[in-house]
C-alpha positions as CSV (number, residue, x, y, z in Angstrom):
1,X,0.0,0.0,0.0
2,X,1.4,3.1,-1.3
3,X,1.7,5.5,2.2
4,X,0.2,9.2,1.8
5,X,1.9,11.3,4.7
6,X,2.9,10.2,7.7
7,X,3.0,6.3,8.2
8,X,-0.6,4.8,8.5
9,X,-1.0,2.7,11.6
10,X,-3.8,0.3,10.7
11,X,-3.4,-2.1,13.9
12,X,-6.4,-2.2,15.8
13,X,-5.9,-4.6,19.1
14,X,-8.3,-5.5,22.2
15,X,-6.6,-4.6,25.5
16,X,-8.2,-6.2,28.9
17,X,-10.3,-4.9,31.0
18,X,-12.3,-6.1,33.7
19,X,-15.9,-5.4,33.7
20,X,-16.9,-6.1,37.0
21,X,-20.2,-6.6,36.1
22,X,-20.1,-9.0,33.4
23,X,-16.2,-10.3,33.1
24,X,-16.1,-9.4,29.4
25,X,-13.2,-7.5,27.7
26,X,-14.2,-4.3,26.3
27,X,-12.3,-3.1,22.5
28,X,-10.2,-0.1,22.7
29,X,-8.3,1.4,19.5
30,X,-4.8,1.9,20.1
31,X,-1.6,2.3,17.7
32,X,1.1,0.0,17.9
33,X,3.3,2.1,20.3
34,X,1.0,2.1,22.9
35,X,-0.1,-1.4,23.1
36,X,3.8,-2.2,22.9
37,X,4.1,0.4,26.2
38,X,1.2,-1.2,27.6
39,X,1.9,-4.6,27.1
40,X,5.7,-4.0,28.7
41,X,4.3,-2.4,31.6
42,X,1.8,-4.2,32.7
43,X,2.8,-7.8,34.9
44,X,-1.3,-9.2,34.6
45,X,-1.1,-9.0,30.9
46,X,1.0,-11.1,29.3
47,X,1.2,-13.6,26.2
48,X,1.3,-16.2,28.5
49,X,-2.1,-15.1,29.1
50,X,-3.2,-14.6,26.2
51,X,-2.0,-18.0,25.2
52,X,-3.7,-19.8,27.9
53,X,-7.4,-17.7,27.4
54,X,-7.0,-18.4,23.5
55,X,-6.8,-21.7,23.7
56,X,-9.9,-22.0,26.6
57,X,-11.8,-20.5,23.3
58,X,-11.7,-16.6,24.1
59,X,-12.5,-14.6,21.3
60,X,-10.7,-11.2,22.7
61,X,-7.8,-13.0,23.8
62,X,-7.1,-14.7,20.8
63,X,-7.7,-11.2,19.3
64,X,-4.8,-9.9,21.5
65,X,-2.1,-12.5,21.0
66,X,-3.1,-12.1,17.4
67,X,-2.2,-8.4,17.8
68,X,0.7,-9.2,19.3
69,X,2.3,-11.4,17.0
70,X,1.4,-9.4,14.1
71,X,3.6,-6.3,15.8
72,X,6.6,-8.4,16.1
73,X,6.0,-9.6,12.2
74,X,5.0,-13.5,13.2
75,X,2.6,-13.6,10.3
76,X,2.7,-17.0,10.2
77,X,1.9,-17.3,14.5
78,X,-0.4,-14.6,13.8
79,X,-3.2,-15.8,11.4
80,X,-4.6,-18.6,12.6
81,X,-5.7,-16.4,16.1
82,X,-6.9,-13.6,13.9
83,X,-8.9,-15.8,11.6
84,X,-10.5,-17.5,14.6
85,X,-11.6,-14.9,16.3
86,X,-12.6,-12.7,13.0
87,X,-14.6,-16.0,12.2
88,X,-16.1,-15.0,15.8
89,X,-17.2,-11.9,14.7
90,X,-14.3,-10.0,16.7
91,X,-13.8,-6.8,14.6
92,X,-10.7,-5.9,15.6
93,X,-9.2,-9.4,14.7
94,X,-10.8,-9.0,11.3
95,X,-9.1,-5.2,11.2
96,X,-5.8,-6.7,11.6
97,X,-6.3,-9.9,9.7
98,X,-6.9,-7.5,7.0
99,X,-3.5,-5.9,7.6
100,X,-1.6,-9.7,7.9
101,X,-3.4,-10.5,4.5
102,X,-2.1,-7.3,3.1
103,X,1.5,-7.4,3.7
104,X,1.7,-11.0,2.4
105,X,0.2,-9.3,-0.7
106,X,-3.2,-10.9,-0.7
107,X,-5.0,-7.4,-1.4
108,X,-8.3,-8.3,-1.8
109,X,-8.9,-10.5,0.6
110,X,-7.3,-7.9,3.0
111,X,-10.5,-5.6,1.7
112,X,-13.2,-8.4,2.6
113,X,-11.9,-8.6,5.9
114,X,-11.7,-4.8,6.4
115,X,-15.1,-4.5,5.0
116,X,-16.7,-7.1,7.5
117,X,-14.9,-4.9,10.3
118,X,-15.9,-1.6,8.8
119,X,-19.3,-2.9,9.0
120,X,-19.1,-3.3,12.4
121,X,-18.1,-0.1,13.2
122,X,-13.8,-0.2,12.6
123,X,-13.1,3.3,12.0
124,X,-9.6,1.9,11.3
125,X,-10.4,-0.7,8.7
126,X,-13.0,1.9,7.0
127,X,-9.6,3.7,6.8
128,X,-7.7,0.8,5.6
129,X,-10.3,0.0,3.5
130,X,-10.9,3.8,1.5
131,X,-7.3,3.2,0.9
132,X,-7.5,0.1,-1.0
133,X,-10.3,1.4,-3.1
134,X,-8.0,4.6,-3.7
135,X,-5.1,2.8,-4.9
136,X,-7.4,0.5,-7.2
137,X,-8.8,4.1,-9.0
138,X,-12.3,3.5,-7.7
139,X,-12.2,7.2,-5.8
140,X,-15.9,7.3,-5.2
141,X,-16.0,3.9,-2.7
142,X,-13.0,5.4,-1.2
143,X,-14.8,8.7,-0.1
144,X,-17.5,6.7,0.9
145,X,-15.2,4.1,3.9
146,X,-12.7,7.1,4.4
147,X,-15.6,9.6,5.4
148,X,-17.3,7.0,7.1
149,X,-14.2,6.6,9.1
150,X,-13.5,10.2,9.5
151,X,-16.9,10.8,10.7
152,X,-16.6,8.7,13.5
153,X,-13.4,10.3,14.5
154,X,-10.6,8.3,12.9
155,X,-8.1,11.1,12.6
156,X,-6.1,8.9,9.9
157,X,-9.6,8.6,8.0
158,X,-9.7,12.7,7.9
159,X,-6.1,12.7,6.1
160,X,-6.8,10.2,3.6
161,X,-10.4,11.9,2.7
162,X,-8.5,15.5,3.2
163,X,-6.0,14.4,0.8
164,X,-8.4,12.7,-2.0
165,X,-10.5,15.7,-1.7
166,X,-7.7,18.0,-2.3
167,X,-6.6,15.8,-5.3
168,X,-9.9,17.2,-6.7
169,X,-9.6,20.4,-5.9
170,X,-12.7,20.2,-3.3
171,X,-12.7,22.9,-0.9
172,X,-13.7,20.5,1.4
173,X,-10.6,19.1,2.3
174,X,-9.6,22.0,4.5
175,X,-12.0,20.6,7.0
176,X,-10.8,17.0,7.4
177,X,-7.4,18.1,7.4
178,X,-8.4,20.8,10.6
179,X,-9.8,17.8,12.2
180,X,-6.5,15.5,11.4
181,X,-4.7,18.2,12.6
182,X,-6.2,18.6,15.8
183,X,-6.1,15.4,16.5
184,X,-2.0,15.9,15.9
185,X,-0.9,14.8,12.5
186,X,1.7,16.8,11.3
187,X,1.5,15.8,7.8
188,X,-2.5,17.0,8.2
189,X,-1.3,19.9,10.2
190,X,1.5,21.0,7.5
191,X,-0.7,20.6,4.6
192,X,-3.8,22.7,6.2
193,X,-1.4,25.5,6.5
194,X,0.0,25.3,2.8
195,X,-4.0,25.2,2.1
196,X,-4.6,28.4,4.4
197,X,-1.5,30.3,2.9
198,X,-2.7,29.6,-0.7
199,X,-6.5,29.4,-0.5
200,X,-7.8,32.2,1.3
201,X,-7.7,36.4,1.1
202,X,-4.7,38.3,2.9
203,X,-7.8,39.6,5.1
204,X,-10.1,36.8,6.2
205,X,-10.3,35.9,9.7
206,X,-9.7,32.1,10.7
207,X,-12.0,29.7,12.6
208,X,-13.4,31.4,15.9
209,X,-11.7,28.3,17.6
210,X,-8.3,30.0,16.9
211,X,-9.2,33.6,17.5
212,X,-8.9,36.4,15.4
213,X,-6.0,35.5,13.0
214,X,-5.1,36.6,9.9
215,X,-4.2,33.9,7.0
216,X,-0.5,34.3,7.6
217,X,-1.0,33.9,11.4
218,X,-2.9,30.9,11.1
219,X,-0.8,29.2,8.4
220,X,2.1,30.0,11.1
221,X,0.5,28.4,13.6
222,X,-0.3,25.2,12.0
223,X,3.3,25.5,11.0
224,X,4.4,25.6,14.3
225,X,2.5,22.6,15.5
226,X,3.6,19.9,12.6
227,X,7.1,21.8,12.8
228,X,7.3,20.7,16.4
229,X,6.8,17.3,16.0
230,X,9.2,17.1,13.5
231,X,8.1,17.7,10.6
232,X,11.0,19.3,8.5
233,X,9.1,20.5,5.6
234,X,6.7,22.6,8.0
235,X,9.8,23.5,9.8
236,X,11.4,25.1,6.2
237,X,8.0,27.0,5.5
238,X,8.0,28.1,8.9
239,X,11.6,29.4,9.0
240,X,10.3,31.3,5.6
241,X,7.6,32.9,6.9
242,X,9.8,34.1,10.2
243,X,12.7,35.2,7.8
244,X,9.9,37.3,5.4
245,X,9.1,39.1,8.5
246,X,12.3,39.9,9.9
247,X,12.7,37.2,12.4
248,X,16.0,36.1,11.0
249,X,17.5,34.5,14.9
250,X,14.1,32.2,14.8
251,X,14.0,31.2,11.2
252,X,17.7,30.3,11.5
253,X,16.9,27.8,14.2
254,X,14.0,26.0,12.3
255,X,15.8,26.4,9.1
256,X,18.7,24.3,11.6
257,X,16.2,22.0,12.9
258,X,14.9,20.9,9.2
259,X,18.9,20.9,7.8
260,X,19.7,18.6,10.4
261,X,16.6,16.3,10.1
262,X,18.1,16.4,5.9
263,X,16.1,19.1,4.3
264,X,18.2,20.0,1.8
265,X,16.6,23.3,1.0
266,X,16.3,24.3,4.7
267,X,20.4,23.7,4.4
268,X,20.5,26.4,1.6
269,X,18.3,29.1,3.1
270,X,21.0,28.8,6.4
271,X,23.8,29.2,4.2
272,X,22.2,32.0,2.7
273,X,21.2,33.8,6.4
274,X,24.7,33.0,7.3
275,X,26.1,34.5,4.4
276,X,24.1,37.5,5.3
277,X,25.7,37.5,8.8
278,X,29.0,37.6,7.1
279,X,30.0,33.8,8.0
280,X,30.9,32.6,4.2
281,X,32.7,29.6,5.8
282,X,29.7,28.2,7.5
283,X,27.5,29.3,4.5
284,X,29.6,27.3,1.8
285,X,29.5,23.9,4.2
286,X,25.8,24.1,4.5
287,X,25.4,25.1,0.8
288,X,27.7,21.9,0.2
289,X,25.6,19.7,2.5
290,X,22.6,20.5,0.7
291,X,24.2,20.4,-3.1
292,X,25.2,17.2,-2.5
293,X,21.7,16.3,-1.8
294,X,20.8,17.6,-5.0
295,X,19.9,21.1,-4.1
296,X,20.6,23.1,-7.4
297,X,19.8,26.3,-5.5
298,X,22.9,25.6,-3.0
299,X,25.3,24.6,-6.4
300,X,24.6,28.0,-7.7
301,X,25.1,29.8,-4.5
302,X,28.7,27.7,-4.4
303,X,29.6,28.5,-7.9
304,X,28.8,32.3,-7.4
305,X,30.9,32.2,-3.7
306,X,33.6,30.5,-5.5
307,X,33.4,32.9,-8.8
308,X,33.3,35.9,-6.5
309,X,36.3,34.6,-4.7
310,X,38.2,34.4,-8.3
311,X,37.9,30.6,-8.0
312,X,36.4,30.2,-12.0
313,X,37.2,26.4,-12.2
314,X,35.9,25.6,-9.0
315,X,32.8,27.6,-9.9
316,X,32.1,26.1,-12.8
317,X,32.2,22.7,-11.2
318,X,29.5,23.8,-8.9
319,X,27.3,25.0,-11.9
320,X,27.2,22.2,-14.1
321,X,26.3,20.3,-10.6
322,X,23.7,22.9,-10.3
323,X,22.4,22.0,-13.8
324,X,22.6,18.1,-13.1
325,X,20.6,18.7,-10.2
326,X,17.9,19.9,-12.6
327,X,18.4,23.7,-11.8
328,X,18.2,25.6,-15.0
329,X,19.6,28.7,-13.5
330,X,23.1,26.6,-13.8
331,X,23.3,26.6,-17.6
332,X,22.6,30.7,-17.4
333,X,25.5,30.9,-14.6
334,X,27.6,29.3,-17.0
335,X,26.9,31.4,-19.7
336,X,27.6,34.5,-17.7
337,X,30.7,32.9,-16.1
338,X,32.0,32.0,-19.9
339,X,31.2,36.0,-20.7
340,X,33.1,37.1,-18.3
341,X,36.1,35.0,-19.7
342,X,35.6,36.3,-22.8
343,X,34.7,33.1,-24.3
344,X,31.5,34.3,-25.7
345,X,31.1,31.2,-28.2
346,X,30.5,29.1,-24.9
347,X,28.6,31.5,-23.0
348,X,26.3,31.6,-26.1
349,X,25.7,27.7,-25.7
350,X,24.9,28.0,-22.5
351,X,22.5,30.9,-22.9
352,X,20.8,28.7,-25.6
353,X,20.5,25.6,-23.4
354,X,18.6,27.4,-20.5
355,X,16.7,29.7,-23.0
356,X,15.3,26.7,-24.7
357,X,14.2,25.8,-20.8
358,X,12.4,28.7,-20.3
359,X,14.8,30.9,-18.4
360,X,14.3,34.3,-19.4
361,X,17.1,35.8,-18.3
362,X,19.3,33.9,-20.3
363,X,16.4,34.4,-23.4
364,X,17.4,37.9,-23.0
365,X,21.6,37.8,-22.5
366,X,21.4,35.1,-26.0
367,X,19.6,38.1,-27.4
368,X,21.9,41.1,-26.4
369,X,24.7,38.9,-27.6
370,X,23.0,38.3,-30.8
371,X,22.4,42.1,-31.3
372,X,25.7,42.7,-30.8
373,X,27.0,40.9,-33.3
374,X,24.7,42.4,-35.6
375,X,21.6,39.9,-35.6
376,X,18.5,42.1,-35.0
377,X,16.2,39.7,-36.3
378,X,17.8,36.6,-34.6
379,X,17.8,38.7,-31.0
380,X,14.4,39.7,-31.5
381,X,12.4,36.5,-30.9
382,X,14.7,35.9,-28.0
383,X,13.4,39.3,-26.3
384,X,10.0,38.5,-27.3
385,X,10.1,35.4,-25.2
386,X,12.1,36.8,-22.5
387,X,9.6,39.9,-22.1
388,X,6.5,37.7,-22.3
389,X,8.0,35.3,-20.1
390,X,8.1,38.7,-17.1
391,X,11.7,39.3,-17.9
392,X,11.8,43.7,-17.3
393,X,14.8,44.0,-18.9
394,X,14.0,42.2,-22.2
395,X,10.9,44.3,-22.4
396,X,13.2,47.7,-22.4
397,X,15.5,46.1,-24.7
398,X,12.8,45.3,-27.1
399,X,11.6,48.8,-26.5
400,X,15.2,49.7,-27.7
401,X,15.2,47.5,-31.1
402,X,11.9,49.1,-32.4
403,X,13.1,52.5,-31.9
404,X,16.3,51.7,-33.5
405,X,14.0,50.7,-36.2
406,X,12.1,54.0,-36.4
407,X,9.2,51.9,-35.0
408,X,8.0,54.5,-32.3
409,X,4.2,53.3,-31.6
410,X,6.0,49.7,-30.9
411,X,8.7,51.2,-28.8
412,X,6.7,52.9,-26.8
413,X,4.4,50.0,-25.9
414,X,7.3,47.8,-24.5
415,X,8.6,51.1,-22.8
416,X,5.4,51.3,-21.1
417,X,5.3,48.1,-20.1
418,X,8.7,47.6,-18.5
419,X,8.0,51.0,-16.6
420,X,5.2,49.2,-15.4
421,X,7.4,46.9,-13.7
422,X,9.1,49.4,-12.6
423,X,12.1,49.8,-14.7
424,X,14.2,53.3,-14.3
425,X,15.2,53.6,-17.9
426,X,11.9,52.8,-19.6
427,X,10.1,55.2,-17.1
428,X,12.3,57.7,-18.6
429,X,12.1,56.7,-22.1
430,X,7.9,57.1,-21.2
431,X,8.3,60.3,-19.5
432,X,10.1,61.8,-22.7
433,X,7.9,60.8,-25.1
434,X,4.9,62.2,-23.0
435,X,6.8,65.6,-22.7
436,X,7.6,65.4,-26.4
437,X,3.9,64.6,-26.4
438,X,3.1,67.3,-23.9
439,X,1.5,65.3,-21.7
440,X,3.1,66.7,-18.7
441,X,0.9,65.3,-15.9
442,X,2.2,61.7,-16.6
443,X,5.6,62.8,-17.4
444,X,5.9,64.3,-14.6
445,X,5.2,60.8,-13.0
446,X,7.3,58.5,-14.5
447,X,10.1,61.0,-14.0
448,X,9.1,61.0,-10.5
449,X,9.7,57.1,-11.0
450,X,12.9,56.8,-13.1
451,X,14.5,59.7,-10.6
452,X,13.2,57.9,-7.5
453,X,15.2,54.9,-9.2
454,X,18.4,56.3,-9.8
455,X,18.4,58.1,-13.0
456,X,20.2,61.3,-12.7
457,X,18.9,62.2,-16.3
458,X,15.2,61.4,-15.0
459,X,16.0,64.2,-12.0
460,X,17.6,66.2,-14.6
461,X,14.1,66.5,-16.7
462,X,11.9,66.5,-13.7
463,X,14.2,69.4,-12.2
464,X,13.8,71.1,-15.6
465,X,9.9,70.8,-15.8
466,X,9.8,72.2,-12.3
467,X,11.5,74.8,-12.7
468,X,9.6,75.6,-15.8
469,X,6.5,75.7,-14.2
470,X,7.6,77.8,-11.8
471,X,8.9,80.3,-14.1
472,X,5.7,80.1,-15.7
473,X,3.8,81.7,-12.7
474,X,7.2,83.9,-11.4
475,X,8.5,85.0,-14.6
476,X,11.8,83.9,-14.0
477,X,14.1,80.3,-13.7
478,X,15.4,80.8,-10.3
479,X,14.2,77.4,-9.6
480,X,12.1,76.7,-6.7
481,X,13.1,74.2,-3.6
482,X,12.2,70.9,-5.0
483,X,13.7,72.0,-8.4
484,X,17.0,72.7,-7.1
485,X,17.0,69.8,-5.0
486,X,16.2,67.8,-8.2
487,X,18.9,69.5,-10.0
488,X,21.7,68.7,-7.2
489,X,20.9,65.2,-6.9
490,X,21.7,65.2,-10.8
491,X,24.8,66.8,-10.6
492,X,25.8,64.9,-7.5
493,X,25.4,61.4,-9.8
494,X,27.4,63.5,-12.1
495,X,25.0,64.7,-15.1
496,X,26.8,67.4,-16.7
497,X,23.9,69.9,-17.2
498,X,22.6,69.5,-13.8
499,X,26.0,70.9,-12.8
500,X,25.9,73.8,-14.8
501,X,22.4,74.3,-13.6
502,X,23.5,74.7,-9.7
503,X,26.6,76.3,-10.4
504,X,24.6,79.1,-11.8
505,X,22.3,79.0,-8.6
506,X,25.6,79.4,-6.7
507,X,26.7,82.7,-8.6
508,X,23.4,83.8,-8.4
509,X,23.7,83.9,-4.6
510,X,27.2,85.2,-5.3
511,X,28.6,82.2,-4.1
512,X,31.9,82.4,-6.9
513,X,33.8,79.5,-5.1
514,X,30.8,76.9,-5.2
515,X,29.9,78.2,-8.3
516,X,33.3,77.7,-10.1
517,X,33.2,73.9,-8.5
518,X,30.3,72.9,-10.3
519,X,31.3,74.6,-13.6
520,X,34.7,73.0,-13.3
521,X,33.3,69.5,-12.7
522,X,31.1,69.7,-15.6
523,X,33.8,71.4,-18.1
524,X,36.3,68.3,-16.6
525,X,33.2,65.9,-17.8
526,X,33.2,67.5,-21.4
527,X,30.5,69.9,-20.5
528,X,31.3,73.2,-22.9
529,X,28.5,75.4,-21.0
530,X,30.6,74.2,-17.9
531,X,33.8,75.0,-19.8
532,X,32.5,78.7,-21.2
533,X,31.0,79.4,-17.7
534,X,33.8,79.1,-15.7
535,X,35.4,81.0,-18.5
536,X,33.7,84.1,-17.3
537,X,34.0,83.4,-13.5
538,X,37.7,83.7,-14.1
539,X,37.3,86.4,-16.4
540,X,35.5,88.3,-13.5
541,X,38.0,87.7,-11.1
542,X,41.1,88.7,-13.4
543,X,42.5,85.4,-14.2
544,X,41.9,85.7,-18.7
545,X,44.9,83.8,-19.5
546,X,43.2,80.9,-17.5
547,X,39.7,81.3,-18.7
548,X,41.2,81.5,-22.4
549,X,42.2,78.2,-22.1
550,X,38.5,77.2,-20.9
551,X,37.0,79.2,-23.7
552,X,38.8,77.5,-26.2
553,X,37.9,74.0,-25.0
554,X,34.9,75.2,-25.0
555,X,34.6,76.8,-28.9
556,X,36.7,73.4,-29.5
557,X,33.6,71.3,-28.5
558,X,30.9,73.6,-30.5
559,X,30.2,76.4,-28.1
560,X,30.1,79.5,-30.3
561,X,29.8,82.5,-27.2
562,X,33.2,81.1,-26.4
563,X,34.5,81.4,-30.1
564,X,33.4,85.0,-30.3
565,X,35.3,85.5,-26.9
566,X,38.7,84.1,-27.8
567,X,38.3,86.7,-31.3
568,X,37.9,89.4,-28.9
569,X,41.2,88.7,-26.9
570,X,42.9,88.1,-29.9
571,X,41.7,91.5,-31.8
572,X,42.4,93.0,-28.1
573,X,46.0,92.3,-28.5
574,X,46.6,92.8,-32.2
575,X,46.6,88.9,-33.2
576,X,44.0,89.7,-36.6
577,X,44.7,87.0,-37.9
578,X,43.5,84.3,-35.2
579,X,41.0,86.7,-34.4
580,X,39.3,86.6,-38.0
581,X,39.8,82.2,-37.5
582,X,37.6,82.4,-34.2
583,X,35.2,84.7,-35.7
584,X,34.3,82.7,-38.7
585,X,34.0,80.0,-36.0
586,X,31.3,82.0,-34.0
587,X,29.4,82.4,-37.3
588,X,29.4,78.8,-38.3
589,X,28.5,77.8,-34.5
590,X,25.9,80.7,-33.8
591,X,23.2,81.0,-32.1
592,X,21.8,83.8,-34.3
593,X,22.9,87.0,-32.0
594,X,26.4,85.7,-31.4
595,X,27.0,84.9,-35.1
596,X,25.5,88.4,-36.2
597,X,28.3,89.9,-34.3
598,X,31.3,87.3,-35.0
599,X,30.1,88.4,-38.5
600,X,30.7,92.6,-38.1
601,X,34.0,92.1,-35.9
602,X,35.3,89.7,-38.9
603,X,34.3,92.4,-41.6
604,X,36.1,95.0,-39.1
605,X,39.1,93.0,-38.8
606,X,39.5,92.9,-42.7
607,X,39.2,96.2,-43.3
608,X,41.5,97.0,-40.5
609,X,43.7,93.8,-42.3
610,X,43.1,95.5,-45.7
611,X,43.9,99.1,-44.8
């Protein structure tokens, strides 16, 4: 009989005990431990006994030793007792002659005793008997004996329905496996919480019985109970749920209990709490434990320790065990680890092997290799999958393909829908289509979004758009509060415009020094606005030889107020010549204004060249 949870205990045995008003034994169920305790603890009950009542032609006591026997696996002593006094009509020796007949294999015979005895009222062989009919397919006779045995109590019975019910997908299996697990089966009392966790709302109250708990608090408790009597699975679920809270002591010591009792998964969640706590060495032997039970989680988390440690062989040995064990993310580890060893023919294989098993990570790192080497319509399937599959970043690169293709309306759709999952870039890529679009509310927001993430162009634009609709109602772009603080935490992650931007709040508060910081940073970064500007603050303070130099990186990088500058020093001190150069430069570079008057000093210089 294949088991379902814990181990069934089908013995049902009689136990004496004197009526004193009619000398008859009375039947009391009781699993094999306790009749074993029993029967060692008492002197007045004894084989012997048993032996000498049997053969005087007592129906319980053949019953007993017939029990007996069949504890200590004397099938053979066994039988003939039980088949005498099931032939009496003793249903607990027809119970457990069922069980004799089953282990020697004789299955359905076992059921016809098990039915006689479930007649008579044997919760235990209605449980037996559900069983058989289970196993032989027939589920509706096995509803029928298993509920009739967990109707009357049988806490065994109430698994075995629980269990066939939740095969179906009956609701009512919650029930019987409450009533199994009050009755202390763990496996019942794991199971109802894996049924709470997943079957209820976040919000719905539990069973008066259990006070006002929410779904998680009940699923805990439950947890707690099976995890206590040693259930290891209950005991990894339970260190889980401490460890999503915050409890990380307590869900350390249950994930201990459940890696000791060989969860192998309960072994990888330690290593990774200990690797948290900074304790790599203890990590990487409970990782190893639970790898070499065929945890591919625990392989990977080797093969990264060991890759991060510069250990590439050794890593590499613990992902391909990874993939043995089944764990797809192996074959992606390998590909990345191949990558970063520049053997990209490899890494490709390996992205290819877990793409093809619906890892979408590796869909989308085959795909970027593939546009990189110039594939677009090869890497575009494999984004396609990756995106659809959830993958965030695969949906911005696709995003990245159609606009490259001039395909805005597609672009845009798989921009929208990685910003969706919150992904920094695409929220930006949104947010400037929108503005382009001017839809400003929503801009507004997913700059808010990409900023909030990181992107110092996002607080760049959202500083900008602030500060525009502040000018609108003051007039002018001082910037108000949350602008500038916008615009700082760009220049800060080093945006070049963003410093430009506060170094002209700084010398519009006079503050030169600040002010010459910003601009220098920027010019340093390439910036020419930060190059011409701190041009002038140098200027100002008398230092022209230096900001020369800065206006003519500038006018070197396109900046044509600069250009015009450098023609005035040079017609200042008589240099025509280079003059004339920088202000045909101003006039090519403009804007308008500034190449209007590169134009008249360069007519003025001729004549003066001419004369």
């Amino acid at each position: 009989m294949v088991l379902m949870g814990d181990k069934a205990r089908l013995l049902e045995t009689d136990r004496f005990v004197q009526a004193p008003d009619a000398g008859r034994d009375s039947e009391m169920t009781m699993d094999a431990m306790e009749a074993d305790s029993t029967a060692e603890a008492s002197d007045a009950v004894t084989e012997t006994g048993y032996r000498r009542a049997a053969e005087a032609g007592d129906t319980a006591a053949m019953s007993a030793l017939g029990a007996m026997l069949l504890r200590r696996a004397d099938l053979d002593g066994a039988e003939p007792y039980l088949r005498s006094a099931a032939a009496a009509g003793d249903r607990a020796a027809a119970n457990n002659l069922g069980v004799l007949l089953h282990q020697r294999g004789y299955a359905d015979e076992a059921a016809g005793w098990w039915r006689i005895a479930a007649v008579a009222g044997s919760a235990a062989a209605a449980h037996a008997l559900g069983r058989h009919y289970r196993e032989r397919g027939d589920e509706p006779a096995a509803e029928y004996w298993l509920r009739q045995s967990a109707e009357s109590g049988h806490y065994l019975g109430a698994y075995a329905l629980a269990d066939l019910l939740e095969h179906r997908g009956d609701i009512g299996a919650e029930r019987w496996f409450r009533a199994a697990a009050e009755r202390g089966h763990r496996e019942a009392a794991y199971r109802l919480a894996r049924v709470i966790e997943g079957g209820r709302d976040a919000d719905r109250r539990a069973v008066p019985a259990y006070g006002e708990l929410t779904q998680q608090a009940e699923a805990e408790q439950w947890y707690r109970q099976a995890a206590a009597r040693g259930h290891r699975r209950a005991a990894l679920q339970l260190g889980a749920l401490l460890e999503e809270r915050g409890d990380i002591q307590e869900a350390g010591r249950w994930y201990l209990s459940a890696a000791k009792d060989g969860e192998a998964r309960a072994a990888c969640a330690l290593g990774f709490l200990l690797r948290d706590a900074g304790d790599e060495e203890s990590a990487a032997e409970w990782w190893r434990r639970a790898a070499q039970d065929g945890d591919g989680n625990a392989a990977n988390a080797l093969g990264a320790l060991h890759a991060d440690r510069g250990e590439l062989q050794t890593a590499e040995r613990w992902y391909r065990a990874a993939l043995d064990a089944g764990d797809v993310n192996g074959a992606y580890n390998l590909g990345l680890l191949c990558a970063e060893q520049g053997r990209a023919g490899q890494g490709e294989q390996w992205y290819r092997r877990a793409a093809y098993a619906g890892h979408r990570e590796a869909a989308n790192a085959l795909a970027i290799l593939l546009l990189q080497r110039g594939d677009a319509s090869g890497a575009e399937p494999w984004f396609s999958k990756a995106a659809e599959a959830g993958s965030v970043d695969a949906a911005f690169n696709l995003g990245i393909l159609f606009a490259g293709r001039g395909e805005e309306r597609l672009a845009r759709s798989w921009y929208e829908r990685a910003a969706a999952a919150g992904h920094t870039e695409a929220a930006l890529q949104v947010a400037i289509a929108q503005l382009r679009d001017g839809d400003l509310p929503d801009a507004e927001r997913n700059l808010r979004c990409a900023a909030g993430g990181g992107s110092a162009e996002a607080a760049f634009r959202l500083a900008d758009l602030l500060d525009r609709r502040s000018a609108e109602a003051d007039g002018e772009r001082s910037g108000d509060e949350e602008s500038r603080q916008w615009y700082e935490r760009a220049a800060r992650q080093g945006h070049r415009r963003a410093q430009v931007r506060v170094g002209m709040f700084a010398a519009a508060r006079g503050d030169a020094v600040e002010a010459a910081a910003w601009y220098r940073e920027a010019a340093e970064a390439g910036s020419r606005n930060g190059a011409f500007n701190l041009g002038l603050l140098l200027a100002r303070e008398g230092s022209l030889p230096e900001a020369a130099l800065w206006w003519q990186r500038a006018a070197e990088s396109g900046h044509g107020r600069a250009a015009l500058r450098l023609a005035l020093i040079a017609a200042r001190r008589g240099a025509l010549a280079e003059a004339q150069r920088w202000c045909a430069r101003a006039v090519e570079l403009g804007p308008p204004e500034v190449a209007e008057r590169a134009a008249r000093l360069r007519a003025a210089l001729q004549e003066e060249l001419s004369a």
